[in-house]
Residue, then its C-alpha position, 0 to 999 in steps of 0.5 A: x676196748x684194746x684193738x687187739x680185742x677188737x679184732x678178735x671179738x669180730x673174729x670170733x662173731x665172724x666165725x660164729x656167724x659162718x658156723x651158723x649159716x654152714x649148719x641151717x645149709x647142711x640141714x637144709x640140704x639133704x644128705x645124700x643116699x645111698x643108692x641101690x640098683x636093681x636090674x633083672x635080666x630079661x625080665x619082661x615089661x608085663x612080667x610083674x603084678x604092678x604092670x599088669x602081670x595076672x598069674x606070677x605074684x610079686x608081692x615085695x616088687x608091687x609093694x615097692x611100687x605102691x611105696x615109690x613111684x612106677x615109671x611107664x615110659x623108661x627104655x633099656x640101653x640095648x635089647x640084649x645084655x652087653x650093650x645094655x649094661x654098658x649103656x647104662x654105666x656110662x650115659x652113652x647110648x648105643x650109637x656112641x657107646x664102647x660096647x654095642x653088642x654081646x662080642x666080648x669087648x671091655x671097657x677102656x681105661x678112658x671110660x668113666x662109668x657111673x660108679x667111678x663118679x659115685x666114688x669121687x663124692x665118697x660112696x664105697x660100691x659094689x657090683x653083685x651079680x653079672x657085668x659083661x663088660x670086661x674079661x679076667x685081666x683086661x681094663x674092663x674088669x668092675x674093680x677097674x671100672x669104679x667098684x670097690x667091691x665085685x661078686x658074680x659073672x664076668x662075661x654074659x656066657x658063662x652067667x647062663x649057667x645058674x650052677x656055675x663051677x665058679x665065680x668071681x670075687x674082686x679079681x679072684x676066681x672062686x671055685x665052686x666045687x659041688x657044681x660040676x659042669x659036663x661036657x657040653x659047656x654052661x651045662x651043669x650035670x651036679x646042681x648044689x650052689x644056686x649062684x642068685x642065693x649066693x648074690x641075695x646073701x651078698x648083698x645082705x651082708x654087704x648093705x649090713x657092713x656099709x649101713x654107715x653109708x653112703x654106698x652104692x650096690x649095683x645088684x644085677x641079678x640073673x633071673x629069669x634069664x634061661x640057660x641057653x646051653x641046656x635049653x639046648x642040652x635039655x630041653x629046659x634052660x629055666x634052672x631054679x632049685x624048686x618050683x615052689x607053688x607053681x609044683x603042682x601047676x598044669x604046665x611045662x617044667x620050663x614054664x614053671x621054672x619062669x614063675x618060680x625064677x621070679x617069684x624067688x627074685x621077689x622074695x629077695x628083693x623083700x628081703x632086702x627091704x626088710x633088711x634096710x628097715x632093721x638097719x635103720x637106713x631104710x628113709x635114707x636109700x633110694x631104690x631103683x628096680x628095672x630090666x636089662x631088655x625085653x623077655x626072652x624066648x630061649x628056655x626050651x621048645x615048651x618056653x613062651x613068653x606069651x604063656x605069662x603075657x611077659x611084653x604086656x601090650x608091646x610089640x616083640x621081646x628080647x633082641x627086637x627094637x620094637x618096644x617089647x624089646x627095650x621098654x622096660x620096668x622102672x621102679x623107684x622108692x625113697x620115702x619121703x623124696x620119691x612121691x608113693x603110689x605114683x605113676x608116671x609117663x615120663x621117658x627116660x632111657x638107661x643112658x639118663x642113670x649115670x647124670x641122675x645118680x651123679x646128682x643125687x650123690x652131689x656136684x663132685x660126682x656130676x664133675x667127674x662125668x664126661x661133658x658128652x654124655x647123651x644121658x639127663x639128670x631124672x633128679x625133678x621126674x624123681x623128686x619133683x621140679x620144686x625139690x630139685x629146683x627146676x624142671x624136667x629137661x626132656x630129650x628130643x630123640x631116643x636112640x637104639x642100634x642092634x648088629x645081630x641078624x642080617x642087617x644092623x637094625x636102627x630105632x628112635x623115638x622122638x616124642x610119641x613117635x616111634x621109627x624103626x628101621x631094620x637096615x640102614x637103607x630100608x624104609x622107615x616104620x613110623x608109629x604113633x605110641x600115643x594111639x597105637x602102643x603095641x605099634x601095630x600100624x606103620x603110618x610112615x606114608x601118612x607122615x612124611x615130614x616126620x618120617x624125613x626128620x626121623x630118618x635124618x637123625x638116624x643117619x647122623x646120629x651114630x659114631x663109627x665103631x670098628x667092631x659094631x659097623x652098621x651092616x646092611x641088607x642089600x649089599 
């Protein structure tokens, strides 16, 4: 055979053989999901049926639980909104994150967030729902933060307001007529535009023209949060359009406003499942459902979060860092990834979703991520250590900080223990989770090496933060 020939016979064998092995690594790699992020806000830890709730049915949330695993032992960023959510964009908590509080403070031009990664391993995202982290025209903005596609609230104040005379889409302002807003600001006097029905026919409608994939839909809904202006103005902040079966219960309007909130959330959340099915996308999406922070207490002087038992077995809600206050749902399901009707104790905390996400998109999201991020890949927790190849890293430390009240609070957990501090130079509650959950007993003077280490890791744990300093309460 002429040399010539030769060489391309073995070009030809040569390229056959890449061919070959480019294909058996593609099928064997899987490939990449589309992604859906689902956060209530101010949903409580025991507020659905899989957790233990007894008289608000979540039919379409238990049933995603039954079909995917439920986490017990997953953590909010924050214990209020901002902070949470700024936590969970970017993997850092809230010692080291941007926002640390709900003061109107926007992400910077140098903040990488979760969606940013997201596109760099060709995901189109979208953000339905309400942000917080980012004014009209500022660098915080969500089309300036990664997202291809925005509906919904800017700021966490105006998001109160359920019959809002506007939102936002990209970077327009879309009025919204009917509803006409009163005197007294977030009060709403004419109710026709439900804004939680305009963000479910949006995300429907954006999942259908993206079926092609992969996509990321970052849906952060606003039930059961309460209108705090018009607990104020009225007495009820818990706005829904009916009461539907809980109309001709014995209770509070605002009571049944809750249920009826989530129950309407539930079925949403249905619909949206039923749509990935029709789509014919459903075994190729991962959905995670969870909330921003612990119930609330603000619908109104009949409200109570204790009326639905909406902490469960914790200590404290909304605005404290006992775990009422941060532990939260945690639901994920990709069929035939994701073990169904499992449970599991695994901790994890918001600042782990970016790193997980990332890996799950593929290594060119997991480059885009700064190197310093406190978040770990949850990849083997999710899939299990022989589909991701290794096992579970664990964090040594959890950390919160929370500026509101008269003095910055402070929190860790370091494995099944719990410190909490409510100054920075107050003592140190320390509670032992594995035995005492609800955290009903302070044992610190039992345990001091314990409590010297934990104390130690708040006092250095933090960076400074000219907006959010940490304030105390003896000076």
């Amino acid at each position: 055979m002429p040399r010539i020939a030769l060489r391309l016979a073995l070009m030809a064998l040569m390229t056959l053989v890449t061919t070959a092995g480019a294909t058996q690594e593609a099928r064997a790699k899987p490939k990449p999901p589309n992604i859906i992020f689902i956060m209530a806000d101010d949903l409580g830890y025991g507020d659905l049926g899989s957790y233990g709730q007894k008289t608000i049915p979540t039919p379409n949330l238990d049933r995603l639980a039954a079909e995917g695993t439920r986490f017990t032992q997953v953590y909010a960023g924050s214990t209020v909104c901002a902070p949470s959510r700024c936590v969970l964009m970017t993997g850092y908590h809230s010692g080291h994150a941007r926002v640390r509080g709900n003061d109107r403070v926007p992400l910077l031009p140098e903040d990488v967030t979760v969606a940013e990664a997201l596109k760099a391993a060709g995901y189109q995202t979208a953000l339905i729902g309400k942000w917080g982290l980012g004014e009209p025209d500022s660098t915080g903005v969500p089309n300036k933060q990664g997202f291809d596609h925005f509906f919904g609230y800017l700021n966490q104040k105006h998001a109160h307001n359920y019959y809002p005379d506007h939102l936002w889409r990209q970077e327009e302002r879309v009025e919204i007529p009917e509803n006409v807003i009163g005197p007294d600001d977030g009060v709403a006097i004419e109710r026709v535009t439900y804004s939680h029905d305009l963000f479910a026919e949006e995300a429907l409608d954006w999942v259908k023209q993206h079926r092609d994939g992969p996509f990321f839909l970052y849906l952060a809904l606003t039930i059961p949060h309460a209108n705090n202006e018009g607990s104020r103005a009225t007495g009820d902040g818990m706005e829904v359009p009916d009461y539907g079966s809980f109309a001709e219960k014995d209770w509070p309007n605002p009571i049944k406003g809750q249920a009826a909130m989530i129950a309407r959330m539930d079925r949403d959340i249905g619909r949206l499942m039923t749509s990935l099915d029709d789509l014919g996308i459903d075994d190729d999406t991962i959905i995670f459902f969870t909330s921003d922070n612990g119930p609330h207490r603000e619908g109104g002087p009949a409200y109570s979060p204790d009326f639905f038992d909406s902490n469960g077995p914790l200590r404290g809600i909304k605005r404290d860092l006992y775990e009422g206050g941060i532990r939260v749902p945690m639901i994920v399901r990709w069929p035939g990834h994701v073990p169904a009707g499992a449970v599991s104790d695994q901790i994890w905390a918001f600042w782990d979703v970016p790193p997980t996400l990332a890996e799950l998109a593929g290594a060119s999201a997991l480059a885009v991520l700064p190197d310093d991020i406190d978040g770990i890949s949850m990849v083997p927790a999710l899939l299990g250590p022989e589909a991701a190849g290794r096992e579970q890293e664990d964090h040594k430390f959890l950390y919160w900080e929370f500026h509101e009240g008269r003095a910055s609070k402070q929190a860790a957990r370091m494995g099944d223990w719990k410190g909490v501090r409510l100054s920075p130079d107050g003592p140190l509650e320390l509670y032992d989770l594995a035995n005492d959950l609800g955290e009903t007993t302070d044992v610190a003077a039992d345990h001091p090496k314990i409590v010297a280490a934990i104390t130690q890791y708040l006092d250095t744990e933090r960076t400074e933060s000219e907006v959010w300093p940490l304030r105390y309460a003896r000076k």
